[in-house]
C-alpha positions as CSV (number, residue, x, y, z in Angstrom):
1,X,29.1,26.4,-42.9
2,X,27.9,23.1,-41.8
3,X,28.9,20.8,-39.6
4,X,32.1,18.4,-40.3
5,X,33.1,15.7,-38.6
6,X,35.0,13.6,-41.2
7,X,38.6,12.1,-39.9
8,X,40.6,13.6,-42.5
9,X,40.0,17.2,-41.3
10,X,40.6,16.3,-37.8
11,X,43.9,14.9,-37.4
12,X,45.9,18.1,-39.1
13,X,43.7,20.0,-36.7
14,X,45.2,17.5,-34.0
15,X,48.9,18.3,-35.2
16,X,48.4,22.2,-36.4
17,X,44.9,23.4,-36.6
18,X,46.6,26.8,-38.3
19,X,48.5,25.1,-41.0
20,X,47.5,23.7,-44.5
21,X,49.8,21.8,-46.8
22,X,49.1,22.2,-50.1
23,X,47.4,19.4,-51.6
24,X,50.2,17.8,-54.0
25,X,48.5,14.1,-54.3
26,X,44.9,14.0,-55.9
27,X,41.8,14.5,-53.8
28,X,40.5,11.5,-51.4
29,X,37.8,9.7,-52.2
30,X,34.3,10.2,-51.0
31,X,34.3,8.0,-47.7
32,X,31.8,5.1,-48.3
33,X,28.2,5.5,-46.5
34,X,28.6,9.3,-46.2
35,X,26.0,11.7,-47.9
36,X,27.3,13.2,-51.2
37,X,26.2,16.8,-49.6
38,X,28.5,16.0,-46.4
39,X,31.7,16.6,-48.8
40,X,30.6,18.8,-51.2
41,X,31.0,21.7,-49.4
42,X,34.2,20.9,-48.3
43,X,35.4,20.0,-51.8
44,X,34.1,23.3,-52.9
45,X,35.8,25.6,-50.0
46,X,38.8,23.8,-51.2
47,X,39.0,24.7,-54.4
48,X,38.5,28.7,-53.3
49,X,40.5,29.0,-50.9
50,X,44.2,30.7,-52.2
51,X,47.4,28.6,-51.8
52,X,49.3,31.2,-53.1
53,X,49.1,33.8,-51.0
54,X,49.8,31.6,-47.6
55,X,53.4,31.9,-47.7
56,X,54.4,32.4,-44.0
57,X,51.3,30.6,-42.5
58,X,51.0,33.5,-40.2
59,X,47.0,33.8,-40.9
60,X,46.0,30.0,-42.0
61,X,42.2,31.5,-42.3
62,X,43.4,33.9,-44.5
63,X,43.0,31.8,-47.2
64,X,39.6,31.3,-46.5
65,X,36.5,33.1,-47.8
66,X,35.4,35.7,-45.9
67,X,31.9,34.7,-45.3
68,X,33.2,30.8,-44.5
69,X,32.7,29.7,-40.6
70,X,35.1,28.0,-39.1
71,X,33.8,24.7,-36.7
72,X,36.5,23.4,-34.3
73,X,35.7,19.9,-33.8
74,X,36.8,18.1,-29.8
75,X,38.6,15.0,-29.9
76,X,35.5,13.4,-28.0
77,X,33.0,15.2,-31.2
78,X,34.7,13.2,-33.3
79,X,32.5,10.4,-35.5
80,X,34.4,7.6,-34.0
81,X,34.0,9.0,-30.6
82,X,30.5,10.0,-30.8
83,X,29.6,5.7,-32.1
84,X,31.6,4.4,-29.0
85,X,29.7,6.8,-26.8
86,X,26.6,5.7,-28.2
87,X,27.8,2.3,-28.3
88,X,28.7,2.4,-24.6
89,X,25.4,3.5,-23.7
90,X,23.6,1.1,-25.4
91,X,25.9,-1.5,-23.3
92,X,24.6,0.0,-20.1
93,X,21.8,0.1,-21.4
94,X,21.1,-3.6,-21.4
95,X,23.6,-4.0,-18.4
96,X,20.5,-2.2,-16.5
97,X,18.0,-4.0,-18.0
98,X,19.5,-7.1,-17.2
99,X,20.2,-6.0,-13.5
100,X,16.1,-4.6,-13.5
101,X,15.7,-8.1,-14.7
102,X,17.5,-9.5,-11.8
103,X,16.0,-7.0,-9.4
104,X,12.5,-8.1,-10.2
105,X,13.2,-11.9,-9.6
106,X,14.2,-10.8,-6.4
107,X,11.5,-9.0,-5.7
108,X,9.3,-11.4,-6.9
109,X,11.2,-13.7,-4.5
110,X,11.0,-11.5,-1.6
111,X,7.2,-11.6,-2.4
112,X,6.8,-15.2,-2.1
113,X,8.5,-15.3,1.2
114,X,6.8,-12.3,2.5
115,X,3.2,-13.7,1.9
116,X,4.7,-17.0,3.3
117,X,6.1,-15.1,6.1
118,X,2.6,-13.6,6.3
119,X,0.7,-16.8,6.7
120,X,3.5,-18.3,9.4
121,X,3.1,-14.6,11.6
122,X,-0.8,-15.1,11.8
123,X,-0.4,-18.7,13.1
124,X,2.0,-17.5,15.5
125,X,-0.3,-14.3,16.7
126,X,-2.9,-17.0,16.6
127,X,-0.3,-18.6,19.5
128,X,0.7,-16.0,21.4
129,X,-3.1,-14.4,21.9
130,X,-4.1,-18.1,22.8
131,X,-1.3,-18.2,25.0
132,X,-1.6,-15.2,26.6
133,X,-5.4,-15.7,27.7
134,X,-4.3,-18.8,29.3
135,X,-1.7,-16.8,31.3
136,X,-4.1,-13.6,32.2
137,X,-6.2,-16.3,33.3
138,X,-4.0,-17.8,35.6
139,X,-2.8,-14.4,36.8
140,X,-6.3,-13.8,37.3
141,X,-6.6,-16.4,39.7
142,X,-3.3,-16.2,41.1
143,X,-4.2,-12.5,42.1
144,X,-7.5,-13.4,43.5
145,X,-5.2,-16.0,45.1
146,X,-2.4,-13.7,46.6
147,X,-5.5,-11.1,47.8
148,X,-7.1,-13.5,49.5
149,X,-3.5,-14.5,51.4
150,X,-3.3,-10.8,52.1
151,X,-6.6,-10.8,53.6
152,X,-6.4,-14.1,55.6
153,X,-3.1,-12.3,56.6
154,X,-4.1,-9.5,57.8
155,X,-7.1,-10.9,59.4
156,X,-4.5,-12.6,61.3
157,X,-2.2,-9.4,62.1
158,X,-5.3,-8.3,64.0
159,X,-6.5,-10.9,65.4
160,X,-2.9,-11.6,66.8
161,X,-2.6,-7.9,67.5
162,X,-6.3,-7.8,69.5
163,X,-4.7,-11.1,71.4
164,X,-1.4,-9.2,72.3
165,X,-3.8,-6.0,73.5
166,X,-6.0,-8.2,75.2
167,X,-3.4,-9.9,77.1
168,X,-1.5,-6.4,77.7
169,X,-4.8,-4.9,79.2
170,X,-5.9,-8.1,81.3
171,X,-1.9,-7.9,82.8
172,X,-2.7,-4.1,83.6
173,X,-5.9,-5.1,85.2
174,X,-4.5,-7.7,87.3
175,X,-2.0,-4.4,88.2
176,X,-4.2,-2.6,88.9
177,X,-6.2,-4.6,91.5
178,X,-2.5,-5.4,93.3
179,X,-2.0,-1.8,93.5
180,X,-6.0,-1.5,95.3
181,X,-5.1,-4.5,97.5
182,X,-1.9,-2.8,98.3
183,X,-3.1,0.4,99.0
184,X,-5.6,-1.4,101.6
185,X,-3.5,-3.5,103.1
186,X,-3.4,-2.2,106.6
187,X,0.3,-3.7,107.2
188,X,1.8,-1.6,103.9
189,X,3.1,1.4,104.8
190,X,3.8,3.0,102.1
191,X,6.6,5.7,101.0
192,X,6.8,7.2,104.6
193,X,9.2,9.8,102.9
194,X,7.4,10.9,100.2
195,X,6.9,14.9,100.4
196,X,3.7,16.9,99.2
197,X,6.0,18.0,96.1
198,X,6.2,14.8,95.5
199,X,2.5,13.7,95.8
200,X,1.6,16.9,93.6
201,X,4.3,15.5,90.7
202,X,2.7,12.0,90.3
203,X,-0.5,13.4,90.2
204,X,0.7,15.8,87.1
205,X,2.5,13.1,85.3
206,X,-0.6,11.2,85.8
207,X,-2.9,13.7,84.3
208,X,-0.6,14.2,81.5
209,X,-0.5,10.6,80.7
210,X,-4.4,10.2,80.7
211,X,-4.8,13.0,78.4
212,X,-2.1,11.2,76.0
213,X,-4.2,7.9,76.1
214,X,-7.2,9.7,75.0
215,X,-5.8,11.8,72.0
216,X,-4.3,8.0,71.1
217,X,-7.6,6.5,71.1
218,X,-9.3,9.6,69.3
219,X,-7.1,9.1,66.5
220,X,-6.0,5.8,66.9
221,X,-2.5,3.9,67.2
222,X,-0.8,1.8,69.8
223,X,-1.5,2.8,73.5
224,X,-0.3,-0.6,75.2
225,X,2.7,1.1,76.6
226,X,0.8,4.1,77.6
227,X,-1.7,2.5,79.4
228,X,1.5,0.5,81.4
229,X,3.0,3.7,82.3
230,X,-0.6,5.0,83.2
231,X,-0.6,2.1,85.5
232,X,2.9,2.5,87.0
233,X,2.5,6.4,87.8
234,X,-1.2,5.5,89.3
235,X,1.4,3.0,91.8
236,X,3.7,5.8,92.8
237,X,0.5,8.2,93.6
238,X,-1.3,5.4,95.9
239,X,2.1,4.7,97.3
240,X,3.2,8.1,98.1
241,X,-0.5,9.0,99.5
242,X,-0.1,5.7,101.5
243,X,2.9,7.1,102.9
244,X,1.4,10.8,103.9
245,X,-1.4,9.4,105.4
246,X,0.9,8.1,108.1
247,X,1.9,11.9,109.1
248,X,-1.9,13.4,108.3
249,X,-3.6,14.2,111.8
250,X,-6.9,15.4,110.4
251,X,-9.3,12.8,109.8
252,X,-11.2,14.8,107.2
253,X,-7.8,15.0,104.7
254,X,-6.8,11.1,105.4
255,X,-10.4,10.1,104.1
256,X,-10.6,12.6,101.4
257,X,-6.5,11.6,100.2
258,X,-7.8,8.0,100.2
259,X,-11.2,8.2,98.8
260,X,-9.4,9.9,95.9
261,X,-7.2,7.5,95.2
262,X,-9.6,4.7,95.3
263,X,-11.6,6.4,92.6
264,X,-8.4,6.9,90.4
265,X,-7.4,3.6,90.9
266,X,-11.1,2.9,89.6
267,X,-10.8,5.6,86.7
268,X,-8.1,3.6,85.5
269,X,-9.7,0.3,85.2
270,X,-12.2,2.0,83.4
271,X,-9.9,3.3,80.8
272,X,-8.2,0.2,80.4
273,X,-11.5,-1.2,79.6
274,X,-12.5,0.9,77.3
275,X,-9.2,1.0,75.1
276,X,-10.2,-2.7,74.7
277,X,-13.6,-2.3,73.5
278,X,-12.0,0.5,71.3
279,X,-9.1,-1.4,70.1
280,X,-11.7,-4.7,69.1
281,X,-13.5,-2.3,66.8
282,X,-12.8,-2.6,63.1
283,X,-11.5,1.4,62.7
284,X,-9.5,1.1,65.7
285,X,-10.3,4.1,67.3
286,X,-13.1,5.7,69.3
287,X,-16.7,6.7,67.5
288,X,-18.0,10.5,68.1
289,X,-20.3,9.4,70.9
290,X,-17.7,7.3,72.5
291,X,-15.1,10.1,72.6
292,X,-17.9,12.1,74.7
293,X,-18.5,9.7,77.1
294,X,-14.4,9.6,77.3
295,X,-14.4,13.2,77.6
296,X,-17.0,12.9,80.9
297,X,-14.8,10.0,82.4
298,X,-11.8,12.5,82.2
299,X,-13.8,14.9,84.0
300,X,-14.3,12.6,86.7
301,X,-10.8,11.7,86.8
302,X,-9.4,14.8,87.3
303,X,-12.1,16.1,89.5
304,X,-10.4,13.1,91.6
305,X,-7.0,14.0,91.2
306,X,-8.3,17.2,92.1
307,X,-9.7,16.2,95.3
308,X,-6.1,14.4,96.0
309,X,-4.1,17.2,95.6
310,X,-6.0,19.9,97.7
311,X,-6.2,18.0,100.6
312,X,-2.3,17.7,100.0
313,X,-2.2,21.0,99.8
314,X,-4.2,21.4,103.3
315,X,-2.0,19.1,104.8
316,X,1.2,20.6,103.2
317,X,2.7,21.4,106.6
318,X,3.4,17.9,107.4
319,X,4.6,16.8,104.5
320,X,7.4,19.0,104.2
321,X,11.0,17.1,103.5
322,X,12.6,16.0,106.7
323,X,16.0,17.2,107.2
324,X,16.5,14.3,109.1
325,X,16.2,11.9,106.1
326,X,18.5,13.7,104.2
327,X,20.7,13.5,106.3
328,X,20.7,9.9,106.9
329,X,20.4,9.7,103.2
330,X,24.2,11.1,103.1
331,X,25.2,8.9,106.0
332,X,24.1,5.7,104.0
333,X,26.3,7.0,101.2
334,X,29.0,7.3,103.6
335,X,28.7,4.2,105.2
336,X,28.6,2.0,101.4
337,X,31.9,4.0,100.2
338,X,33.2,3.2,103.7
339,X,32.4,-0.7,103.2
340,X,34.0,-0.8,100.2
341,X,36.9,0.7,101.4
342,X,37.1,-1.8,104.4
343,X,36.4,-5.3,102.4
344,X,39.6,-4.2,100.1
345,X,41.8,-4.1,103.2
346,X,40.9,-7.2,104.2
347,X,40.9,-9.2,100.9
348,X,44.5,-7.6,100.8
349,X,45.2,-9.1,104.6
350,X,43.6,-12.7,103.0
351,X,46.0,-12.0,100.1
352,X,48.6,-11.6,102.5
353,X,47.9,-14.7,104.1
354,X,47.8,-16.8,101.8
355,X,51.1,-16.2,100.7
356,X,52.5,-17.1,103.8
357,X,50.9,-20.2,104.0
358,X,53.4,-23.3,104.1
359,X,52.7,-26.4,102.4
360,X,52.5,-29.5,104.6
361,X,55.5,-32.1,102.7
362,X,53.6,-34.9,100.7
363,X,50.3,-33.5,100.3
364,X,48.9,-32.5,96.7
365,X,45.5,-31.0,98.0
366,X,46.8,-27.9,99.9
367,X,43.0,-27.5,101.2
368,X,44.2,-24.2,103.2
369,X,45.8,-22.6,100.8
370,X,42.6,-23.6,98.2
371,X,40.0,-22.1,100.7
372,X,42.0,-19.3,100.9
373,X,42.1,-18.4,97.6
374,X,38.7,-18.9,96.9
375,X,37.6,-16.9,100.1
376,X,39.9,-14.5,98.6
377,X,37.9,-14.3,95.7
378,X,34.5,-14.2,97.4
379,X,35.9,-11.0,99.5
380,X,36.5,-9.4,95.7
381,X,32.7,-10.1,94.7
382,X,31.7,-8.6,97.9
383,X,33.4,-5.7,97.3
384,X,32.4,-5.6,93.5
385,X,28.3,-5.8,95.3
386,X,28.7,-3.1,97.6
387,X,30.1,-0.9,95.1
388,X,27.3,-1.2,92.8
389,X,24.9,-0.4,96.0
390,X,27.3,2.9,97.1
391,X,26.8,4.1,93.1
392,X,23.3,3.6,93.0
393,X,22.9,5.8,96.8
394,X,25.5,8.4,95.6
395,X,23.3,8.7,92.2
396,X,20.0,9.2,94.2
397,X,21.3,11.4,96.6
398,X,22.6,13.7,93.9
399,X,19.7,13.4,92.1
400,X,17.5,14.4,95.0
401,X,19.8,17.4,95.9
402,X,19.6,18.3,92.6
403,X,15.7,18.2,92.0
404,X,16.1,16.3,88.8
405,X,15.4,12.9,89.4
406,X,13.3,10.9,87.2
407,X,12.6,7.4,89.6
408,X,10.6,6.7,92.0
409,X,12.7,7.4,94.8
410,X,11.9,6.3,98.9
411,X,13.1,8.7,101.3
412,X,11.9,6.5,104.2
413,X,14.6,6.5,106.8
414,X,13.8,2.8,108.0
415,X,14.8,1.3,104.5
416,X,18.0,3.8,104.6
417,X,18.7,2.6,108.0
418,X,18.4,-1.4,106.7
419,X,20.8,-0.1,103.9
420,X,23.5,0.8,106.4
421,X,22.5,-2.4,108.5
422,X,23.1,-4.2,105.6
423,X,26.5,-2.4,104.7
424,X,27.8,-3.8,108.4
425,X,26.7,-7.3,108.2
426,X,28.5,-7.4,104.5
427,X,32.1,-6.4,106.7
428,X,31.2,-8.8,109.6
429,X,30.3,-11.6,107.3
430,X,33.6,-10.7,105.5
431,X,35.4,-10.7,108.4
432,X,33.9,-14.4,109.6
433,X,35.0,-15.7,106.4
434,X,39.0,-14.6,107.0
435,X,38.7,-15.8,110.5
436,X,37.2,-19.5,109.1
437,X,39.8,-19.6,106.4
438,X,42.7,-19.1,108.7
439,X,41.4,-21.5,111.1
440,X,41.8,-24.1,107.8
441,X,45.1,-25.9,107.4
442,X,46.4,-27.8,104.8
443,X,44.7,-31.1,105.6
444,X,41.9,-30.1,108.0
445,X,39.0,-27.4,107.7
446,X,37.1,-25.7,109.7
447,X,33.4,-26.4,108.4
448,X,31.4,-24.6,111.1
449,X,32.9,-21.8,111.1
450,X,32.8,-21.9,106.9
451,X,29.1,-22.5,107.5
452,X,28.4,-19.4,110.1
453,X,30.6,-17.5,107.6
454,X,28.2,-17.8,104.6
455,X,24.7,-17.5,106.8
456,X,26.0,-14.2,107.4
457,X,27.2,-12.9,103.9
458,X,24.0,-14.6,102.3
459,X,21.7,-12.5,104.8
460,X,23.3,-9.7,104.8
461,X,23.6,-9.8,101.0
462,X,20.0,-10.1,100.8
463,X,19.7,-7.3,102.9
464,X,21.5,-5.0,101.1
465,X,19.9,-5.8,97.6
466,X,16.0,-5.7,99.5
467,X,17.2,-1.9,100.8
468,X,18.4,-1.0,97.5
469,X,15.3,-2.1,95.9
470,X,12.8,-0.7,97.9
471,X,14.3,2.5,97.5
472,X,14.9,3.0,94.0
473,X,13.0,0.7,91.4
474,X,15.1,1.3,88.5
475,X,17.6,-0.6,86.0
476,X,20.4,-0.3,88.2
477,X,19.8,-2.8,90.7
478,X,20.1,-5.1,88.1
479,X,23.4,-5.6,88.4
480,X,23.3,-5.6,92.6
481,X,20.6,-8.9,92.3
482,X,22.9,-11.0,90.4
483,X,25.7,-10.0,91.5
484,X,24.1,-11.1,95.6
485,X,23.1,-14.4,94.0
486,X,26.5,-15.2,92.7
487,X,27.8,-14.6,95.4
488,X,25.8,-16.2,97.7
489,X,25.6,-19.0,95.5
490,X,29.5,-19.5,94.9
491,X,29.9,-19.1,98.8
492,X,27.2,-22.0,99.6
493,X,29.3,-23.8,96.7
494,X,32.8,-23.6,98.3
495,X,31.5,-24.1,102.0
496,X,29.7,-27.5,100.8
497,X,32.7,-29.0,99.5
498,X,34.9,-28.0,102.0
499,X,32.5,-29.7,104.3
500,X,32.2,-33.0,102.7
501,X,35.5,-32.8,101.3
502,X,33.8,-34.7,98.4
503,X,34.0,-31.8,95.4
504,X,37.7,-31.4,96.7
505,X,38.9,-31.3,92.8
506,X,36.5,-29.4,92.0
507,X,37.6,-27.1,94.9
508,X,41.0,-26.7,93.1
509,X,39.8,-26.4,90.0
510,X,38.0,-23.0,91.6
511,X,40.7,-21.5,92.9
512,X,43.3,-22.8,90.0
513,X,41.4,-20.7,87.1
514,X,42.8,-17.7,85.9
515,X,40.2,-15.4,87.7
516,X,37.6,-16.4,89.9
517,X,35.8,-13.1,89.6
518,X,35.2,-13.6,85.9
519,X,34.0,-16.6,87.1
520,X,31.4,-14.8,89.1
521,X,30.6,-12.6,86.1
522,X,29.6,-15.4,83.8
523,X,27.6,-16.6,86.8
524,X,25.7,-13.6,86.7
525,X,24.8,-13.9,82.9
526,X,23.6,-17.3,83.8
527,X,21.6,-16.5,86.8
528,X,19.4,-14.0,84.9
529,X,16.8,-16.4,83.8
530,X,16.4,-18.2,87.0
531,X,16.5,-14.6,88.7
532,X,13.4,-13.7,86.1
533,X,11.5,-16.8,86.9
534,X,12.3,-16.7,90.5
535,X,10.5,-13.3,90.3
536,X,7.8,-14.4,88.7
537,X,6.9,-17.2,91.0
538,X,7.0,-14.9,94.0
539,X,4.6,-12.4,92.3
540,X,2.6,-15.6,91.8
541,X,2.7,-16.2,95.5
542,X,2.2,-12.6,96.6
543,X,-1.2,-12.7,94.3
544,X,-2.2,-16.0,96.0
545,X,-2.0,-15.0,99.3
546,X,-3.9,-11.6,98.2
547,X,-6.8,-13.7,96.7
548,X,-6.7,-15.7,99.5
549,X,-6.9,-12.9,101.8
550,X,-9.8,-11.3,99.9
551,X,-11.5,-14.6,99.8
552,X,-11.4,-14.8,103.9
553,X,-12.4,-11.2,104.1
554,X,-15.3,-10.9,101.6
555,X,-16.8,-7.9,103.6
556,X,-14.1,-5.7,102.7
557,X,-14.7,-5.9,98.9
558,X,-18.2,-4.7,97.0
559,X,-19.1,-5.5,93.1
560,X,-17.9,-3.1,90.9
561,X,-20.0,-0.3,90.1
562,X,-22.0,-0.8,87.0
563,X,-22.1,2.7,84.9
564,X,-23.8,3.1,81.4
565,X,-21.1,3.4,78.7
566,X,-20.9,3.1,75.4
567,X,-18.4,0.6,75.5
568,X,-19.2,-2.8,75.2
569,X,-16.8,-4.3,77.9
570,X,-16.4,-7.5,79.6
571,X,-17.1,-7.4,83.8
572,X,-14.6,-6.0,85.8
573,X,-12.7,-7.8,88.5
574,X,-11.2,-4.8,90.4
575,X,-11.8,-5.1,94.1
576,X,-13.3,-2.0,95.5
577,X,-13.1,-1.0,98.7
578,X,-16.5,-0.3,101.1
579,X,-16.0,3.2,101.2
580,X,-18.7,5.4,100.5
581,X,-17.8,8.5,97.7
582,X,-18.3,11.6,98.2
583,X,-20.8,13.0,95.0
584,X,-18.9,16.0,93.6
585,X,-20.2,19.5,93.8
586,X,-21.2,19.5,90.0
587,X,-22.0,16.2,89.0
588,X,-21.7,15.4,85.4
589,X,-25.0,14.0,83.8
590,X,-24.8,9.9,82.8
591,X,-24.3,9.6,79.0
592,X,-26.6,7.4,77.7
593,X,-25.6,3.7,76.0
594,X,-25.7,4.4,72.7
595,X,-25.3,0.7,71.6
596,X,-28.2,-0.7,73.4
């Protein structure tokens, strides 16, 4: 049966698709603009099927021929349905073509302003690439600028840092000929308690140091401090041997201990001036053939220590450790505590009388009671000084007991005797100065007696600090020098204006401030500098009497001994005695100059 999709058909389908009605009104017409053949069919299936027999409706197809197929028809298969389906299509239909129509004047738009985009992206590469040649250029020159600053500055660095070795080296050499000049100075004496232990020590720090030098300069790096404490141990050894000689009998063992130490001292000033030819080379450390030629000079050198130390060795038996020193060593500790002990009594007895001092009615200067106090304070400085002076003995002593020291001690009893010396005219001095200040009153003063009273605290001051130098060199007595120049100072101070009675506000200002020891203290701080050049200008006298001395005794010196090397260095000034050398027993053959 063929397909039907006419209207009529569909909407009893829609209310009973099962049921029929009879047909009691005359057929419809043929619908207008539908095929003849569309309804014939259906007008023929109408007239077969059997009305009659349909009573109860039960089986609507009954009716129907047996061959006839049945075609349900969906509400959206309709005719009507299937034209506004078609008809919407066709609407979206041009709706797309109208927004493909819309999309290709955009893209056509996009077009235009790509290819003008195009066109305004190569002038602008055109820029930049321009652009950046300028600016590689000018980092171009701006590096070969900034390399040629790094150059120049490091063509300074060494320059400055040859200037600073140079000046290092030349203030070693000039060291190195006070420590000759010392050595031959007939009035130096030396360390008189220096032991053979002792001796044999400095010789071992010394080798120790001179082997450190040479793996510096082998693989290069800074040796200006080594060469400084080569210098200083090569000090202690001449001073120490200085010292034995003065208990060596045998003639044989004086000449061989000094010979030695003259040609250390010489070994040294030949290092120092070849670590300046070494450090003015452009690798900064020693060549192949130059580390030979080293090696040779360190044979020499400790062939020489050698020599040192066996006669020590010979002479062993004299230079044993007198008991005697140590001894007074612990007296001299004794003595310093004991000082201490005694200026606190009597600053409390000035303390004492000062508060029992009456004022005279009238009078707004007490001058008395203003010396007293500030004679009070000078016996509290005092006391401060000798303190520092008993810590620094009680610290050498134990260090010497204990075997463990690490400075340069002097066991000679006549500086340990000065100490104690000095330890007694500190308590006298103190003791002039109460008996000036209570010969003050409160209108008159007593300025001789003020002036006796501070000759004695300056000297014996001066005393003290000279013993505790001499016998220990280190940091400590730092403290002890300023604090004897404060003192001295403040004391010289007071006594002038109690003389003159012209700084007599100033006098009261003094004693009025809140503490006249911190007063002393910031003294100190400011005294360091003057202290430093002070120093300074008396090694600068000590040299000029030494050049002086060597000027007016020319037969005593010799030139310096002219050895081939491979070190081009500048003539030595290192006075060398007129003492003929012994050769050793296996004398190393000369190293030829390989740079001439």
């Amino acid at each position: 049966m063929q397909y039907l999709a006419q209207p009529q058909m569909v909407q009893p389908v829609h209310q009973n698709p099962y049921s029929f009605q009879p047909q009691t009104s005359k057929p419809p017409q043929q619908p207008q603009n539908q095929p003849k053949d569309a309804f014939s069919d259906l007008f023929t299936l109408g007239k077969q099927l059997n009305y009659t027999t349909s009573d109860n409706y039960a089986d609507p197809f009954s009716a129907l021929p047996s061959d006839a197929k049945v075609h349900y028809v969906r509400p959206d298969e309709t005719r009507d349905a299937l034209l506004n389906k078609i008809t919407f299509l066709e609407n979206r239909i041009k709706e797309l073509e109208g927004e493909i129509r819309d999309i290709d004047g955009q893209n056509n738009e996009l077009r235009l302003l790509l290819s003008e985009h195009d066109s305004g992206l190569s002038s602008v590469r055109a820029q930049m690439e321009e652009r950046m040649k300028i600016q590689q250029q000018q980092f171009l020159e701006a590096n070969t600028q900034l390399k040629a600053h790094v150059e120049n500055t490091y063509k300074k660095y060494e320059k400055d840092k040859l200037a600073l070795i140079t000046e290092m080296v030349e203030s070693d050499r000039k060291f190195v000929e006070q420590i000759l000049l010392k050595f031959e100075n007939p009035n130096n004496l030396g360390n008189r308690g220096a032991t053979a232990e002792d001796i044999l020590q400095s010789s071992k720090n010394l080798q120790s140091n001179y082997e450190g030098i040479l793996k510096i300069l082998e693989t290069g790096g800074s040796f200006g401090s080594g060469l400084r404490n080569l210098v200083t141990l090569a000090s202690k050894l001449t001073d120490d041997a200085k010292g034995a000689l003065s208990k060596i009998t045998d003639p044989n063992l004086k000449m061989q201990i000094a010979t030695g130490c003259r040609n250390v001292i010489k070994d040294i000033a030949q290092i120092l001036s070849n670590s300046l030819s070494i450090a003015s080379q452009p690798q900064g450390k020693a060549e192949p053939r130059q580390l030979d030629y080293l090696k040779e000079e360190q044979a020499k050198f400790l062939h020489n220590l050698s020599s040192i130390n066996n006669a020590v060795m010979n002479a062993q038996s004299v230079l044993r450790r007198d008991p005697y020193a140590t001894n007074l060593e612990s007296i001299a500790e004794q003595e310093l505590h004991a000082a201490v002990k005694i200026l606190t009594e009597i600053a409390n007895g000035l303390r004492s009388q000062n508060a029992n001092r009456s004022s005279q009615p009238g009078t707004t200067l007490d001058v008395g009671k203003t010396i007293g106090k500030a004679s009070e304070s000078i016996l509290q400085s005092l006391s401060l000084l000798v303190s520092f002076a008993a810590s620094a003995q009680s610290e050498r002593l134990k260090q010497e007991l204990t075997g463990v020291s690490t400075q340069d001690l002097h066991r000679d009893p006549m500086w340990t005797e000065a100490l104690v010396n000095a330890s007694k005219g500190v308590i006298n001095g103190a003791k002039a100065l109460v008996t000036a200040t209570g010969n003050c009153t409160s209108t008159k003063l007593d300025s001789a007696s003020l002036k006796e009273a501070a000759k004695i605290i300056s000297a014996s001051t001066s005393q003290l600090v000279a013993a505790s130098r001499a016998k220990n060199n280190g940091q400590s007595q730092t403290n002890l020098d300023q604090a004897s120049e404060s003192v001295i100072r403040a004391t010289n101070e007071l006594v002038e204006a109690a003389n003159t009675l012209a700084n007599a506000e100033q006098i009261e200002i003094m004693a009025n401030s809140n503490s006249f020891v911190d007063a002393v203290k910031e003294e100190i701080d400011s005294q360091s500098l003057i202290l430093k050049t002070e120093k300074e200008l008396n090694l600068a006298r000590i040299r000029l009497n030494q050049l002086k001395q060597a000027r007016d005794h020319p037969q005593l010196l010799n030139l310096p001994e002219t050895t081939s090397s491979p070190f081009t260095s500048t003539p030595s000034n290192t006075p060398t005695l007129n003492q003929v050398t012994p050769a050793p027993s296996n004398p190393t053959p000369v190293h030829v100059n390989p740079f001439l």
